[in-house]
C-alpha distance (Angstrom), angle and dihedral (degrees) to the residues before:
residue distance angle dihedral
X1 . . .
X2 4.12 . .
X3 3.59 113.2 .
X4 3.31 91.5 -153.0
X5 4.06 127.2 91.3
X6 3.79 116.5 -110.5
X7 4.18 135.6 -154.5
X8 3.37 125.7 -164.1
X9 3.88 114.4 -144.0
X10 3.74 120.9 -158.6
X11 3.97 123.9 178.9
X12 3.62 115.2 -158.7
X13 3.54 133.3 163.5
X14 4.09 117.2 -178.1
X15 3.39 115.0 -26.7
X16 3.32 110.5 98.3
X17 3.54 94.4 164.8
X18 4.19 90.4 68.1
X19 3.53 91.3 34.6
X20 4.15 85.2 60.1
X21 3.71 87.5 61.1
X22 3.59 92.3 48.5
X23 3.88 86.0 63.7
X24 3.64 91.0 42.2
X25 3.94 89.3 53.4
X26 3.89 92.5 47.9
X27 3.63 95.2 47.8
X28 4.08 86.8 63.7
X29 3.73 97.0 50.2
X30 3.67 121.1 132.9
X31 3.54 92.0 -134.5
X32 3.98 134.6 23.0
X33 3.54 136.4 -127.2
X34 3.59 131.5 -125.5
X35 3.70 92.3 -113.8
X36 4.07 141.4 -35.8
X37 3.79 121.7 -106.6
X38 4.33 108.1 -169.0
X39 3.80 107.4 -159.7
X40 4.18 96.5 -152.3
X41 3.83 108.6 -162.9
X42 4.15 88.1 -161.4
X43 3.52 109.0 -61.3
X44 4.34 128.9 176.8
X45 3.75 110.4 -95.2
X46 3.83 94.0 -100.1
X47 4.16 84.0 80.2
X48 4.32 84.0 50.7
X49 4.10 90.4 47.4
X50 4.26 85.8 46.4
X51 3.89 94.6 48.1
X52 3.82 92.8 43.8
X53 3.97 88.6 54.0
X54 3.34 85.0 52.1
X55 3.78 99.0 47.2
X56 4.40 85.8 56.8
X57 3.67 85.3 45.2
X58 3.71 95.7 59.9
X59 3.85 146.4 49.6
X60 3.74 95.5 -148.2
X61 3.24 116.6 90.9
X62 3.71 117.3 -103.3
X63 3.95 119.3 -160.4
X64 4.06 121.7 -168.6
X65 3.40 125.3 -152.9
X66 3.75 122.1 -171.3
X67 3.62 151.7 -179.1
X68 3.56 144.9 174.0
X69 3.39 114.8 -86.2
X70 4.07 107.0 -104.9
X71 4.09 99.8 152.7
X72 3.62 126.0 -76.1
X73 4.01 105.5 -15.6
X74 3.57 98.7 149.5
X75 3.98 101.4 144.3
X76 3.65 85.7 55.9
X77 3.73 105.6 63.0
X78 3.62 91.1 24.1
X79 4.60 83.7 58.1
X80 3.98 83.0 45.6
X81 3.68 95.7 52.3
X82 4.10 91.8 46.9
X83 3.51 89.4 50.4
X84 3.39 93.6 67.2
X85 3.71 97.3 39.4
X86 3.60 123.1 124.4
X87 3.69 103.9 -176.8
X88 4.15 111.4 108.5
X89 3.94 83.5 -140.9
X90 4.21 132.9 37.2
X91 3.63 131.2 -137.7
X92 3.85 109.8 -170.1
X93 3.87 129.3 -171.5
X94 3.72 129.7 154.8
X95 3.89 119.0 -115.8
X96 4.08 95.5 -98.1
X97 3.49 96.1 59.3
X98 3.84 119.3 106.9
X99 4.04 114.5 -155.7
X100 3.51 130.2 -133.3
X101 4.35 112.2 -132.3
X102 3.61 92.8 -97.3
X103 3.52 109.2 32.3
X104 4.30 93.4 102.6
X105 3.89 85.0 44.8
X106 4.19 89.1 45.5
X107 3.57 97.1 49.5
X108 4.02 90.5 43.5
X109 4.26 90.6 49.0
X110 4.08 92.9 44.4
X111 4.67 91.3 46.1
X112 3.41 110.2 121.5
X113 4.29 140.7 178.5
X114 3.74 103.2 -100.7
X115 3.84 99.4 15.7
X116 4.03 144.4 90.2
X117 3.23 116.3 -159.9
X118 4.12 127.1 -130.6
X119 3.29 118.4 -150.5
X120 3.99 133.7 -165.3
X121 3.09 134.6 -119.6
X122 4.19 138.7 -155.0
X123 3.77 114.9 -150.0
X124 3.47 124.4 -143.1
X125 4.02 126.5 -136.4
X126 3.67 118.2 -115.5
X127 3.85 89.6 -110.6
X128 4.38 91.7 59.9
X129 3.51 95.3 41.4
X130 4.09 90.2 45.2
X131 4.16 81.2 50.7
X132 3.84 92.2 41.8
X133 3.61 95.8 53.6
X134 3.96 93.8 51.7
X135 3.16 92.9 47.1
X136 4.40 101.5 40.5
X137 4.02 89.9 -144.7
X138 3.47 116.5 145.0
X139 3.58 99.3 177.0
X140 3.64 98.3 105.4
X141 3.95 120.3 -172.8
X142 4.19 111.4 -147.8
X143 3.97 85.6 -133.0
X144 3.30 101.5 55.2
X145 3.95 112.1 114.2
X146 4.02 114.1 -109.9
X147 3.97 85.8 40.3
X148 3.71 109.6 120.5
X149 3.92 125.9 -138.2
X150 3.71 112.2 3.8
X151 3.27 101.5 -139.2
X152 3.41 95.5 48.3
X153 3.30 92.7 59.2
X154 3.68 96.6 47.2
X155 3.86 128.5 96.8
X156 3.22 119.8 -154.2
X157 3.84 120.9 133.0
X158 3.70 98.1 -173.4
X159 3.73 92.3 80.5
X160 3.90 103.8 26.1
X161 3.26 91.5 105.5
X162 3.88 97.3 66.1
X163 3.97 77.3 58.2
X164 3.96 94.8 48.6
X165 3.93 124.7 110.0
X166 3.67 124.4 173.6
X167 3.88 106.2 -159.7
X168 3.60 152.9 153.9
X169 3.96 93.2 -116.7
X170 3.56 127.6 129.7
X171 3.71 105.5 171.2
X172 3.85 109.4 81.4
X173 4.21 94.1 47.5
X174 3.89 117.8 133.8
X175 3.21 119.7 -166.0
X176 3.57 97.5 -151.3
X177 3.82 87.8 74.9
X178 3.87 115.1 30.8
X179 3.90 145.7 106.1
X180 3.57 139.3 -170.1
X181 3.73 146.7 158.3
X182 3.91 120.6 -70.9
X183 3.48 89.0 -136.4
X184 3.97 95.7 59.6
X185 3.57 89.3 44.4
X186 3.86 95.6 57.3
X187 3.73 90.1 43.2
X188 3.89 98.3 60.7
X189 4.13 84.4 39.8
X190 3.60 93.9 -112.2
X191 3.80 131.4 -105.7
X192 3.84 113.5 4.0
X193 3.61 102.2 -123.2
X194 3.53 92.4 -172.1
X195 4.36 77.3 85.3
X196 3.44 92.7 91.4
X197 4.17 112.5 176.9
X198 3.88 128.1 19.6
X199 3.56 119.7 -25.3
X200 3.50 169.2 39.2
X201 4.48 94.9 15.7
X202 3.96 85.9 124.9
X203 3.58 98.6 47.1
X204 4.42 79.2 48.4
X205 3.48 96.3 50.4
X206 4.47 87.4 40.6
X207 4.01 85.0 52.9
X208 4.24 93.4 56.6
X209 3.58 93.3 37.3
X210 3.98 80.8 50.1
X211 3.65 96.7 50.0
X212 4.26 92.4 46.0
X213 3.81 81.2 63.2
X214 3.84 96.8 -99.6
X215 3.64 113.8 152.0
X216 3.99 125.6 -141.7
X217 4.04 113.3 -125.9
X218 4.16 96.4 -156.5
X219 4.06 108.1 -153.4
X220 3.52 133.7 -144.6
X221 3.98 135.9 175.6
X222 3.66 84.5 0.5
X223 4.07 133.5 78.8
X224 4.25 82.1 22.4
X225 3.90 116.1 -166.1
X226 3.67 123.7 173.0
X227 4.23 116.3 -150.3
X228 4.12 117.3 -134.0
X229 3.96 109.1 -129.1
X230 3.88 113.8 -105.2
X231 3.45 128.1 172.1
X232 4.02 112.6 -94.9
X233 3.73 114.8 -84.2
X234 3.78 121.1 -114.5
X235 4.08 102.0 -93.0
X236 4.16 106.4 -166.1
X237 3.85 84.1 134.1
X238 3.61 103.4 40.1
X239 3.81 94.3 100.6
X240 3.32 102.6 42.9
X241 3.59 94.1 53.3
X242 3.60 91.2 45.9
X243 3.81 89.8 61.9
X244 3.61 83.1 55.2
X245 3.99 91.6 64.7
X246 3.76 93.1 42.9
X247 4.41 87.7 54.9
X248 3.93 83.5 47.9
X249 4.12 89.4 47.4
X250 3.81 93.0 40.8
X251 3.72 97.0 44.8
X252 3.57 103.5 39.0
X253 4.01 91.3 -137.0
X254 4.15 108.2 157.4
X255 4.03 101.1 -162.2
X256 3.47 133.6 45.5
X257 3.86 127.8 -144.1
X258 3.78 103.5 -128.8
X259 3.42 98.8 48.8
X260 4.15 144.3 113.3
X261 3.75 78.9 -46.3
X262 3.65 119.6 26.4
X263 3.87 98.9 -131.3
């Protein structure tokens, strides 16, 4: 068992629907967090009603944080919300991911001093997640048609470490399945939230952490997740903000100004 404290961070933004399997999925975990921290980029009040349900339904603590909905400002609230953290180590997921039984107790096993960890992820096809959500079961077989990427989707920890690699990378991150240490995450100044609109804030954040010397651990068959189909965000700043990663990659700078604190 960690000795360590441990927050789980989920960004959502309004669909409440997913985000109810989300709860579903963390209610069957293996092993429980310390508490729940739900970074909520402005959503309608039907994603407040679900969260409060879930807050009764619980004995971890559950912690909203909220603003009004002014386009994509996800850094922001998702800063806010790690501000007032008080795990020693982060989970994060978005709120359309569905988690395997072990992933909390995965991610928690595989932590380590001078890593983060990158998890994988199987997607779903429109047709399973249209089935999933009528039917509100999370238990999700890897062999079931419409699931994505087979190994991916598979658990099995017995050979995950033919799958492991422990490197300085910071391109391949997704946010909707990563963890890291508090501490790191303070020390680079967190998210940039100068990345306004979709795109590219976790492969920013991976790139500082990367430059303080802070190895990625990638995952496979272990800490499983599988992604609900969505149409495609609109992406008008998706370049721009990717030319903010490659100036963090080129110039080997580890904070950001605008950040959890504004330095």
């Amino acid at each position: 068992m960690p000795t360590y404290s441990t927050s789980l961070l989920i960004a959502t933004y309004n669909w409440a629907e997913a985000l109810e399997l989300v709860f579903k999925s963390i209610a069957a975990q293996t092993r429980v967090v310390d508490e729940i921290l739900i970074a909520d980029d402005g959503s309608d009040h039907r994603t407040r009603s679900l969260i409060d349900a879930f807050r009764r339904s619980t004995d971890i603590p559950v912690k909203h944080f909220w603003h009004e909905d002014h386009g994509f400002r996800k850094t922001i609230i998702m800063n806010e919300a790690l501000a007032s953290a008080n795990g020693d180590y982060i989970i994060q997921i978005d709120g359309d991911i569905i988690l395997q039984s072990s992933f909390i107790e995965d991610h928690l096993n595989e932590a380590k001093k001078g890593f983060y960890i990158k998890g994988s992820r199987s997607m779903l096809s429109e047709s399973r997640t249209r089935s999933i959500l009528q039917s509100k079961n999370v238990q999700i077989h890897p062999l079931t048609e419409g699931v994505g990427s087979k190994i991916n989707a598979t658990r099995f920890p017995f050979l995950s470490f033919l799958f492991r690699g422990d490197k300085l990378r910071s391109n391949n991150l997704r946010g909707c399945n990563f963890s890291f240490w508090k501490k790191d995450f303070m020390r680079v100044n967190g998210y940039n939230n100068d990345l306004e609109g979709w795109g590219h804030e976790d492969i920013e954040l991976a790139a500082r952490l990367t430059n303080l010397g802070i190895k990625q651990r990638q995952l496979k068959m272990k800490a499983v997740c599988f992604h609900l189909y969505h149409k495609i965000n609109a992406r008008n700043n998706e370049d721009l903000n990717y030319k903010n990663y490659q100036r963090v990659v080129e110039s080997g700078i580890t904070t950001c100004k605008n950040g959890i604190k504004q330095i």
